[in-house]
PATOR-437391 format. One record per residue: x, y, z of N, C-alpha, C in turn. Coordinates in steps of 0.02 Angstrom, whole numbers, plus 50000, padded with zeros to 5 digits. Layout:
XYZXYZXYZ
...
//
This chain:
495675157751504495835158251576496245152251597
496785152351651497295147151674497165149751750
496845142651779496855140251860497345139251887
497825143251929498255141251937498285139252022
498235134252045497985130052096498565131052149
498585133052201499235130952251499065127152308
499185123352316498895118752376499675117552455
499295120352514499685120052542499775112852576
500335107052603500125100752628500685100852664
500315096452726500595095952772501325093152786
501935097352820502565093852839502815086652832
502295082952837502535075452840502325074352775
502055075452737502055074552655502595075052624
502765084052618503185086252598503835082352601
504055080752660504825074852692504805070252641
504145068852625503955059852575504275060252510
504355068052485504325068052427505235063652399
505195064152346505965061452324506445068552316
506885066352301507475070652302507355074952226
507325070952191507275072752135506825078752113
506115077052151505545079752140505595086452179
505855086452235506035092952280506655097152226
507235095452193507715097852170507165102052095
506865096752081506395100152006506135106852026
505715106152086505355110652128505755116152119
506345116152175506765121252170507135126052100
507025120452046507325125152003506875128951940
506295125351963505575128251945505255134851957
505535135052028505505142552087505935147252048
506455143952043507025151752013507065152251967
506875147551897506465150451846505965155251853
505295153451885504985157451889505235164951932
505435165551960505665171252012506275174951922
506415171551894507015176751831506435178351789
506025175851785505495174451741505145182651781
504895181051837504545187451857505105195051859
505585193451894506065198951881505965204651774
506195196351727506135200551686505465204151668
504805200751655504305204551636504145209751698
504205211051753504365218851792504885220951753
505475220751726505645224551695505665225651614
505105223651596504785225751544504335229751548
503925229151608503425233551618503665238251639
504215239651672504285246351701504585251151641
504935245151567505055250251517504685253051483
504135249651492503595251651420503235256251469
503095256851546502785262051581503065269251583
503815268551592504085272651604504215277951676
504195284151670504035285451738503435285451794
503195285851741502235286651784502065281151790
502315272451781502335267351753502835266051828
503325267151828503625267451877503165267751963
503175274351949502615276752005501995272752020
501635270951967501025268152004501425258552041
502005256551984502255250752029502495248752096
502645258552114502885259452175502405260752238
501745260052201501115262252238500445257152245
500745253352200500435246052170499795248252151
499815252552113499025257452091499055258052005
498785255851973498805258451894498175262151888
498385267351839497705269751801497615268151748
496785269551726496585264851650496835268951621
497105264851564497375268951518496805267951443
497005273351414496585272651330497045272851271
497205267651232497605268251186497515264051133
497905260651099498075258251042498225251951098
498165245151065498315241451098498525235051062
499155232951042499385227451010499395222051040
498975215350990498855209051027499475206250994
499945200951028500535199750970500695192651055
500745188651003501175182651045502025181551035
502185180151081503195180551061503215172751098
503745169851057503805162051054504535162451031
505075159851062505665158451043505865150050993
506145150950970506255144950922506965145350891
507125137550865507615137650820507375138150729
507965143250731507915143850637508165138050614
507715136750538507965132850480507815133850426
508035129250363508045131650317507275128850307
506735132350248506345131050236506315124250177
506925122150132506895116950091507825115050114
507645109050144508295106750149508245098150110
508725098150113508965091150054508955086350127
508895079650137509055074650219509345068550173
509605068250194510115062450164509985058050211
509805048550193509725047450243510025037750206
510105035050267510305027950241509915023150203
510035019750154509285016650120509715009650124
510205008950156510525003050164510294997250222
509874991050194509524988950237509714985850297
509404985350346509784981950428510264987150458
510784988750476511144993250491511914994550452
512005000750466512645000750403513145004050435
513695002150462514505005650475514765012950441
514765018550482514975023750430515875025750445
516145021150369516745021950352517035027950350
516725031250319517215041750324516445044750326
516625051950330516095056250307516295062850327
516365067650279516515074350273516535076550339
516775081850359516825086950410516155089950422
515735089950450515195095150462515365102650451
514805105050409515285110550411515435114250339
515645107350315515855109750234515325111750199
515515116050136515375119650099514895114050031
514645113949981514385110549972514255114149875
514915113949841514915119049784514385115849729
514405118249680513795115649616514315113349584
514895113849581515545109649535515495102849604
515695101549658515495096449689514875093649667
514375094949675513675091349657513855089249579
514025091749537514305091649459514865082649449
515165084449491515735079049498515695074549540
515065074849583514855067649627515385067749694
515435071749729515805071149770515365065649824
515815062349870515645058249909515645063749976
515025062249996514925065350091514965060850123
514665054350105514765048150146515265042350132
515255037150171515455032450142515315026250196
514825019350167514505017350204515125008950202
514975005150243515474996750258514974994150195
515184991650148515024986950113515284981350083
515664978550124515994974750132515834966950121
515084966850146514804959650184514434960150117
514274964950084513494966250035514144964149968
514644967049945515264963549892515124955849885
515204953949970515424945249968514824941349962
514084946149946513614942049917513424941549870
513954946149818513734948449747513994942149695
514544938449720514784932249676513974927649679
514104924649733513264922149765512584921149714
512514929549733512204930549683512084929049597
512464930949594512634930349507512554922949492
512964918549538512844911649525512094910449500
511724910449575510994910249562510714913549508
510914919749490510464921249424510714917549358
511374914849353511414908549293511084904249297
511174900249360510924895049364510014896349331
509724903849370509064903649347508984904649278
509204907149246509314909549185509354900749143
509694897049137509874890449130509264888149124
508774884949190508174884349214507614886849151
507664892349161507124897149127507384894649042
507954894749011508094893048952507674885448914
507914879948977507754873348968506794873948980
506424876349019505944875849021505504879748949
505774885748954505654890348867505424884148820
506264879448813506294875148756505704869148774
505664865648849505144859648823504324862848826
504374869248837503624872748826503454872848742
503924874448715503884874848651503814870048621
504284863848644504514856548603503464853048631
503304853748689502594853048689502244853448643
502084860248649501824863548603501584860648560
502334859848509502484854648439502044848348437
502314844348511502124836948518501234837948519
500974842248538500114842648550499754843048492
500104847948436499924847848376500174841848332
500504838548342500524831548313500214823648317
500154824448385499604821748422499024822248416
498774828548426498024828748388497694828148334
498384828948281498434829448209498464821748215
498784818648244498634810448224497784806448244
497764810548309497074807848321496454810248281
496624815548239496084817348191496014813848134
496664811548119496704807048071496494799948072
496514797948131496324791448147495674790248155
495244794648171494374798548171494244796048113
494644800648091494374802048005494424796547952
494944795247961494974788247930494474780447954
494344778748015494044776848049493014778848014
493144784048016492314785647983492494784647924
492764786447882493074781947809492684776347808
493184772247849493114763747854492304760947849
491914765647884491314763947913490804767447839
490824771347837490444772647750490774768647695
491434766047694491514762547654491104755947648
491014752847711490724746847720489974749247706
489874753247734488964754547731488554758947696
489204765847665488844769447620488754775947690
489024781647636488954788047680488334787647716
487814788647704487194790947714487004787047791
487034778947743486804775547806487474775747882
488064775847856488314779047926488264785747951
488014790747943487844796047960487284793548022
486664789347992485984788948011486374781748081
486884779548086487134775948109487514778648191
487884781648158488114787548207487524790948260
487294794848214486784797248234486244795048297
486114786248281485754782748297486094781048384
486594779948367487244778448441487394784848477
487334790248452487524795248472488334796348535
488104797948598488824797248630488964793248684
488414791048681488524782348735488844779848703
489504778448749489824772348734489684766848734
489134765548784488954759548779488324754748757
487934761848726487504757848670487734754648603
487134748348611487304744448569486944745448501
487114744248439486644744848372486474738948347
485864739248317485124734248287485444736448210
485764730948189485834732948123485324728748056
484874725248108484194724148063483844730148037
483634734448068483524739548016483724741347939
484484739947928484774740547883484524738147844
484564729347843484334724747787483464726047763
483224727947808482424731347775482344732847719
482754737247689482814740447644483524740047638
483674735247586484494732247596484704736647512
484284740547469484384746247431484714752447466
484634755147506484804762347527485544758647553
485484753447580486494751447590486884755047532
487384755447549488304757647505488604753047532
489224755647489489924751447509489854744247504
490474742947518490654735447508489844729247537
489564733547584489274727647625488634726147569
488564731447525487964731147480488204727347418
489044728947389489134722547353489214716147379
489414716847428489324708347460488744704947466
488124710647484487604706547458487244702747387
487364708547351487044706647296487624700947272
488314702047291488674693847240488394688947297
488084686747354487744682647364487294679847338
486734688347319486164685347304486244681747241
486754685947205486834682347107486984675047128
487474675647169487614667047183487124661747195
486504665047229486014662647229485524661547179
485564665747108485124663847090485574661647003
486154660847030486414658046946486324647746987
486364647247053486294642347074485644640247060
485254644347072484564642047053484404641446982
484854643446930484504643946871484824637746835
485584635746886485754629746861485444622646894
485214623446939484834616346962484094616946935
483814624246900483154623946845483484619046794
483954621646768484274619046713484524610546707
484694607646784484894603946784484174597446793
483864601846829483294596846820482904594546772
482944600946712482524598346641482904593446600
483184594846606484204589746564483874583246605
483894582646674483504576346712482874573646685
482414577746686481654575346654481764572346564
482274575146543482384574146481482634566346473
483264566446511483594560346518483324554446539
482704555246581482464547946609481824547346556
481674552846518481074550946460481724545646404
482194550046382482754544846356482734538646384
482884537146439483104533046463482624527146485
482044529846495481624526646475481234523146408
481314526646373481454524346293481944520546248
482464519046301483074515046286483374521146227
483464527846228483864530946216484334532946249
484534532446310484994536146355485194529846395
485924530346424486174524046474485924525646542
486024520446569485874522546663486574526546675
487064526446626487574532146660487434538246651
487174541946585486874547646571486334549546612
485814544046632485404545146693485864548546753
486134544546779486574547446816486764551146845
487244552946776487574561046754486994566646799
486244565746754485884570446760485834572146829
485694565146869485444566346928486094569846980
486594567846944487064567646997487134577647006
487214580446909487184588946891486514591446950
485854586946967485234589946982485644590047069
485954584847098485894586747165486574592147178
486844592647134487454598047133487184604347137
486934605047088486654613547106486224613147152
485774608347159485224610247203485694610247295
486394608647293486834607747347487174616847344
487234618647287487404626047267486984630647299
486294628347290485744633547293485774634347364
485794627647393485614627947459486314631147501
486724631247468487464634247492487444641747475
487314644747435487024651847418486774653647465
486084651647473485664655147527485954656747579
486234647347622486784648747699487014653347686
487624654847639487964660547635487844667247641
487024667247605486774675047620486664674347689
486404670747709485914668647766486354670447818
487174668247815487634670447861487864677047877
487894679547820488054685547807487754690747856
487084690347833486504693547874486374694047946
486534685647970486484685448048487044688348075
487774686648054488264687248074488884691248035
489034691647983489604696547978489494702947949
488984703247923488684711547911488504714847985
488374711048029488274715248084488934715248121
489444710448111489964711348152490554714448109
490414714848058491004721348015490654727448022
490204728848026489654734848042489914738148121
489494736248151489904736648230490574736848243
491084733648207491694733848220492104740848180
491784742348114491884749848101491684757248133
490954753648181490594757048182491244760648271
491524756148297491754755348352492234758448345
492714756948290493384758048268493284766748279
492714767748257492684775848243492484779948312
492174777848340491864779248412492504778948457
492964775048453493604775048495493904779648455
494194779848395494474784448375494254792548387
493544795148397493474799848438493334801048501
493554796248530493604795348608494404797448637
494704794048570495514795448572495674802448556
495294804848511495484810248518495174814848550
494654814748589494424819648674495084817648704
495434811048733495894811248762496514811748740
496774812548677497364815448655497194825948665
496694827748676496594834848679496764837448767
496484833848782496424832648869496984832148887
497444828048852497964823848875498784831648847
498354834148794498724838248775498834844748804
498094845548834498174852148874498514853048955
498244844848966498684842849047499464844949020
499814841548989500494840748963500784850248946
500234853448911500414860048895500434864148975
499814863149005499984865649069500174865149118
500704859449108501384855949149501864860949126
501814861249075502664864649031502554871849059
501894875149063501744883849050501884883049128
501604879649178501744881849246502544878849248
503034877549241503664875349241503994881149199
503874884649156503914889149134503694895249167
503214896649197502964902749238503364902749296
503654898049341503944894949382504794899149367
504884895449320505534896649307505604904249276
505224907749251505304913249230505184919249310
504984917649382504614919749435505484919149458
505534912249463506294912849472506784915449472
506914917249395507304922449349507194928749365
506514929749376506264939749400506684937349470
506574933549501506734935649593507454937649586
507894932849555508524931249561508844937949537
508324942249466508814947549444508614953749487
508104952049506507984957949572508164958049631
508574952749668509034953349704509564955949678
509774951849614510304954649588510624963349586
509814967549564509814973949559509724975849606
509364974749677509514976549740510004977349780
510424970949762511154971549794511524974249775
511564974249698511974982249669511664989349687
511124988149714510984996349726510994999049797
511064991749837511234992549914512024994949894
512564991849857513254992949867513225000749854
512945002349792512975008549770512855015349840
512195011849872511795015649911512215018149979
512975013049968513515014050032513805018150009
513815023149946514205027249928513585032949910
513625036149968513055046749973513625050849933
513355051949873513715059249846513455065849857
513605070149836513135078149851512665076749828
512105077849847511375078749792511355086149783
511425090349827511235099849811511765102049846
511485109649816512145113249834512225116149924
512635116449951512075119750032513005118550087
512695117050156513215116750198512865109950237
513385107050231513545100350281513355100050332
512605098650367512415097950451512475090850459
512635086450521512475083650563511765084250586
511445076150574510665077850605510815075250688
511245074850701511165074750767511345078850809
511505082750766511755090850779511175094350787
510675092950737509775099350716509575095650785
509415089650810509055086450861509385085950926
508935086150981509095084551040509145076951066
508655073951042508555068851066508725064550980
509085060050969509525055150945509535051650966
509525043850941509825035950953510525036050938
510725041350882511435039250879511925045950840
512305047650869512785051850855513105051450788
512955056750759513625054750666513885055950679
514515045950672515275050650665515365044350668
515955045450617516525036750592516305033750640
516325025050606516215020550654515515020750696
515055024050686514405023550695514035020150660
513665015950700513005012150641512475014750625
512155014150568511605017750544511045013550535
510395013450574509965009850542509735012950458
509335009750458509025008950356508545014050393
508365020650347508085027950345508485030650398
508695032650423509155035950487509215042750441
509075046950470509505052950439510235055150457
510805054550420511275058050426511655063950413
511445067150369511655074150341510955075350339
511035082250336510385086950312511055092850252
510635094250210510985100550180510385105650171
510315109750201509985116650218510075120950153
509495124350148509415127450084509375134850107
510015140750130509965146250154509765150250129
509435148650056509275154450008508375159050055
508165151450075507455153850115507465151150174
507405153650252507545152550303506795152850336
506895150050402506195149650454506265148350520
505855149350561505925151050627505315144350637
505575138550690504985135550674504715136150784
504255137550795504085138750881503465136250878
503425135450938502755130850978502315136551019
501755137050978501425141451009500755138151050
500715140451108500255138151156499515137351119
499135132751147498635130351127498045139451127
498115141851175497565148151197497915153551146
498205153251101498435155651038498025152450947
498515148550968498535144650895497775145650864
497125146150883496655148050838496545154950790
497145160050830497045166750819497795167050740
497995161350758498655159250727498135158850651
498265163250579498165161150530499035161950451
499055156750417499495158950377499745167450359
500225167650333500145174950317500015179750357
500165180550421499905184450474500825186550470
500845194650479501615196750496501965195650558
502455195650550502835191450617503555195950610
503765199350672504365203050676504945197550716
505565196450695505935189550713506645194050735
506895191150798507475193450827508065188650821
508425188350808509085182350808509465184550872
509805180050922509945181750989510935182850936
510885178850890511405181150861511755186650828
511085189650819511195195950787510715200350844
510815203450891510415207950954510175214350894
510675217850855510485223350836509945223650765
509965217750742509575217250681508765212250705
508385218950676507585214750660507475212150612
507245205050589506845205550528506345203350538
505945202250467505095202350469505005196550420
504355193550450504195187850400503515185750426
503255180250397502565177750399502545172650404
501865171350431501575164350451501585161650391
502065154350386502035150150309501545144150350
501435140250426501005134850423500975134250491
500655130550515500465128450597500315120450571
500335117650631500275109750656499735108950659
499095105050622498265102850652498275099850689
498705094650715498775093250795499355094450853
499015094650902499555098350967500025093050968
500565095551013501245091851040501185093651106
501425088451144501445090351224502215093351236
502015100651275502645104951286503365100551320
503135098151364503525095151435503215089651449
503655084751456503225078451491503085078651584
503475083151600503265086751656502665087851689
502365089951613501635094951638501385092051542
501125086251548500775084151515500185086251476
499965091951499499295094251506499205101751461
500025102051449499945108851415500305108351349
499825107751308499805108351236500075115751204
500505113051136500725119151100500895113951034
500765120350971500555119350899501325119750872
501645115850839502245117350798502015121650752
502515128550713502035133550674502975135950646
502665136450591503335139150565503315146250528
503825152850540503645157750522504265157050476
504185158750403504845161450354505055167750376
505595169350364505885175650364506015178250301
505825183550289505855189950207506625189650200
506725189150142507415189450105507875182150119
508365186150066508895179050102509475183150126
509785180350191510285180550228510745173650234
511265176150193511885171950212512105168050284
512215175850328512445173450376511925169250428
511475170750429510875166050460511015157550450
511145153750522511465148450512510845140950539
510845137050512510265131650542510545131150620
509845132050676510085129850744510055137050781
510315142450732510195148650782509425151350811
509615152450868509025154450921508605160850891
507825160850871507765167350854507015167050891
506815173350914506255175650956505835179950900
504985174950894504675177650865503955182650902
503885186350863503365190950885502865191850823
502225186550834501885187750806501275191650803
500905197450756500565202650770499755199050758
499455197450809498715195350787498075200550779
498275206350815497705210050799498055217950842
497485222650806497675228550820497245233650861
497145233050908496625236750929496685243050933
496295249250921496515256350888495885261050983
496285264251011495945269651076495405263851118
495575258351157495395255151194495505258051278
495225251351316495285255351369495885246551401
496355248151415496575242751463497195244651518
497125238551566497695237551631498055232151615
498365231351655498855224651676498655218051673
498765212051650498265207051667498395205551748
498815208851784498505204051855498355209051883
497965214251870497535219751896496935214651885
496625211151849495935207951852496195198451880
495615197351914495505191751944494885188551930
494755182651941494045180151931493895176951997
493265178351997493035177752082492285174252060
492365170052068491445163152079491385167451982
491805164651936491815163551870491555170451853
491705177551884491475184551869492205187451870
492435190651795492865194551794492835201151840
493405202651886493505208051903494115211151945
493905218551954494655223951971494265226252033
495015226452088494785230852132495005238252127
494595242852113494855252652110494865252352186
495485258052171495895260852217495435265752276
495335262252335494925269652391494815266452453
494495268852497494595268252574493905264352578
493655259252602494215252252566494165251952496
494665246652450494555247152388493775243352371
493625243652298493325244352258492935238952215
492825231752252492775227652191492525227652139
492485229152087492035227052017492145224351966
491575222651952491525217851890491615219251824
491965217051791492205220251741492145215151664
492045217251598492275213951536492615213251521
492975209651493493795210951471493655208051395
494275209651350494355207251267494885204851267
495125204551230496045199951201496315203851253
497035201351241497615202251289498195199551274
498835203751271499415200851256499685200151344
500635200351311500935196551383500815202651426
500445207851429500505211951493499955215451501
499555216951439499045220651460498345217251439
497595218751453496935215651420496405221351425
496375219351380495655225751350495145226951396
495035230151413494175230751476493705233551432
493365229451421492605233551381492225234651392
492065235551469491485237151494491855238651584
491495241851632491595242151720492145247351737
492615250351701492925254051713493135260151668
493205265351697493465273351660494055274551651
494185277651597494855282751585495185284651656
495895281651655496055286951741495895284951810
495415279051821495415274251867495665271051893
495895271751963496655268451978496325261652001
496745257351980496495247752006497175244552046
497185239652083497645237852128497915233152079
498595232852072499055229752035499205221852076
499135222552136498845214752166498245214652188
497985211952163497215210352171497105206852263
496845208052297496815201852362496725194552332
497025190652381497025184052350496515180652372
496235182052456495805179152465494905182252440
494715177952435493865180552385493555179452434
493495180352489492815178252521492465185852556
492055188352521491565193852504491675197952572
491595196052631491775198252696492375200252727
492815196752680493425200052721493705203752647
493515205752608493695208652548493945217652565
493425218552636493875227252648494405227652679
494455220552734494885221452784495555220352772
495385215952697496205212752671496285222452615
495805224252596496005229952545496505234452633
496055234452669496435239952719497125238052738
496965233252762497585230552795498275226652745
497835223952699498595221452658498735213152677
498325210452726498665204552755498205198352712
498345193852740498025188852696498165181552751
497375180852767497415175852797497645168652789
498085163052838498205159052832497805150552835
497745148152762497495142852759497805139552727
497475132852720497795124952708497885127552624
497305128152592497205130352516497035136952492
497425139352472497365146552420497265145852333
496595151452318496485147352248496625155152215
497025153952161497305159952130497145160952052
496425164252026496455162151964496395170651937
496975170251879497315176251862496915173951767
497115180851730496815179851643497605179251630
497745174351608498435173751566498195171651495
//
């Protein structure tokens, strides 16, 4: 149901209005007034004479028949797969030539690349030197960084290879002096403080389990010590001997002497032996000890930081390298962008078809094709239409579109062709509405596109064609006119024809543009008033049936089944 509200307001309103809004008014009126002219004369064709007669009497009778529900929606045809050619040239682009609208569009053209367009690329040329520079230069960049990533590389493995060696040799040094075992238990003992210190008294405890040099250095002490001792034994009996001589007046006081002088020599030996071990012990076995022991502890200290030092240095080179290779991608992808912008100023045929202007298919455009026009980046400028399969695309009112399913038959008129029908089907509808008119905001309709059966040549994109779609069939119903029924306090009903008329309440079912089903309140052959009274107020309902007049007020409310 559609309320259709008329509100009468007072003279000094009306004056207020704008010019504009009064001129809309007016041409709103004589639409509607051509608008009512034609559907009376539709109705009086499909009535005929008796159809005639009751219009002349403003009386219909119910009729019983067959009753076709079918919506008719005018639209422009198009092709159902068209090719849109559109600018991919970024920012805006100058159009240097471009075919005739119009033209023909052969498969030997598409074959041979014909040009439809031709875009200014002029400015996009003079950045292509530019370019290229920068990608040597990056290229250059990327070469030299390649090489000291690599030459790294090299240097890290030589480096580490030296500091392993210096480890290794270094623990060498330190079992040499002390004997594998006990530097193991040495190591071991220090573990990875740097700055513990080692008790190398332990060692001498058991001065057997020593190796290396530090264990022959002991024992040629100790021998030193005891060939000293075996010569001041020796030297002292040679003494005891000599002063029994010498006391006997066998031996001189120089041979005395001698003896004593051999007895304090070694016994100066012996006592020099011992110091010597004696030194040994306090002081240079523990400080050649420690100082190997050190040598080796730095040497794997050196090499944690030749590793450290190697991986900082490697991941200097790899990000200078990642860098420069990021570079190289940007530079050749401008590179290939800007050749494909130049390219992109030159549209050849893509399919076979006829040459439209999209500002030709549209009403509303930012910009006209044609030389010397700028094109923003996506703009459509050609369309090439595919006439092999054609379509009717119309906006069907919202109090439709649910009854609207695919595949539903659809009979299609071309205003171009008056004498030819053809037939086709629902291929899709819109899941959301479009507002008809910004006018009248309020009234929603579904974009819906019907194909048309076969292919036709002459059928051109843009021609006007009037569809009639069939939604349902109703087979010996009973119906009138839709403005034979009115709704009065939200109760469908007809007034029948008699002294006074008749109000009743009535059912109604579907309904196309002229007639609606009654399924209940009225008979076969029942004449109903083809203007209903306008005013509803229950009391004056005989006086307006008798008389015809219709009283004057501020507001008249007129609600008709459309």
């Amino acid at each position: 149901m559609i309320k259709v509200q008329m509100t009468t307001r007072e003279g000094n309103k009306a004056d207020e209005r704008p010019a504009f809004s009064r001129l809309m008014l007016l041409v709103f009126i004589c639409i509607a007034a051509v608008a009512s002219i034609g559907i009376l004369a539709l109705f009086n064709k499909k009535q005929g004479d008796s159809g005639s007669s009751s219009l002349s009497t403003g009386l219909f009778a119910v009729k019983r028949g067959d009753l076709t529900i079918s919506v008719t929606e005018s639209g422009s045809i198009k092709a159902v797969n068209t090719k849109d050619i559109k600018s991919q040239v970024e920012g805006r682009a100058t159009i240097v030539s471009i075919v005739p609208e119009g033209t023909m569009i052969t498969a030997e053209d598409v074959n041979d690349g014909r040009i439809l367009v031709e875009l200014d690329s002029s400015e996009l040329k003079e950045q292509l030197s530019q370019r290229e520079i920068e990608l040597t230069s990056a290229e250059a960049s990327y070469t030299d960084a390649n090489e000291s990533y690599l030459i790294q590389v090299k240097q890290n493995e030589s480096d580490i290879t030296a500091a392993e060696l210096k480890m290794k040799f270094a623990l060498m040094d330190l079992q040499k002096y002390i004997g594998e075992s006990i530097a193991k238990t040495v190591i071991e003992r220090c573990g990875s403080d740097p700055n513990s210190s080692l008790d190398t008294s332990f060692l001498l405890e058991d001065s057997s389990s020593l190796g290396g040099s530090a264990s022959r250095q002991l024992k040629v002490l100790r021998n030193d010590i005891l060939l000293a001792q075996g010569q001041l034994e020796k030297a002292t009996d040679v003494l005891e001997g000599t002063q029994k001589l010498h006391d006997a007046n066998y031996a001189s006081d120089l041979d005395l002497m001698s003896a004593r002088l051999d007895v304090d020599r070694f016994r100066i030996q012996t006592e020099s032996a011992e110091e010597a071990l004696n030194l040994y012990q306090l002081y240079d076995f523990p400080k050649e000890t420690e100082k190997f022991l050190s040598d080796y502890r730095e040497a794997a200290r050196e090499l944690d930081r030749t590793n450290a030092r190697a991986r900082a240095q490697l991941a200097q080179a790899k990000a200078k390298l990642a860098s420069a290779k990021s570079t190289l991608d940007t530079q050749n992808r401008r590179l290939k962008k800007l050749h494909e912008q130049i390219e992109a100023c030159t549209i050849r045929a893509p399919a076979v078809g006829q040459v439209v202007y999209w500002s030709s298919t549209e009403r509303w455009v930012r910009t006209k094709i044609e030389q010397g026009a700028e094109i923003p980046e996506g703009y459509k400028i050609i369309t090439i239409p595919d006439a092999s399969e054609m379509k009717v695309e119309v906006k069907i009112h919202e109090t439709w579109i649910d009854r609207i399913e695919p595949n539903q038959p659809a009979d299609i008129r071309v205003e171009a062709f008056p004498d030819k029908t053809f037939t086709g089907r629902v291929l899709k509808k819109a899941p959301l509405a479009d507002a008809e008119d910004w006018l009248n905001p309020d009234l929603k309709v579904y974009a819906t596109d019907i194909g048309i059966d076969g292919t036709h040549d002459y059928l051109k994109t843009g021609m006007t064609g009037k569809v009639t779609i069939v939604i349902d069939k109703l087979p010996d119903v009973l119906y009138v006119p839709i403005q034979s029924v009115v709704t009065i306090e939200d109760k469908k009903v007809c007034y029948v024809a008699g002294s006074p008329a008749q109000k009743r309440e009535v059912e109604t079912g579907l309904f196309n543009d002229n007639f609606v089903q009654i399924k209940s309140g009225l008979t076969e052959g029942e004449k109903v008033l083809l203007n209903p009274p306008k005013w509803t107020e229950p009391e004056k309902t005989a006086e307006l049936a008798e008389t015809g007049s219709e009283p004057v007020k501020e507001q008249t409310e007129v609600q008709a089944v459309q």
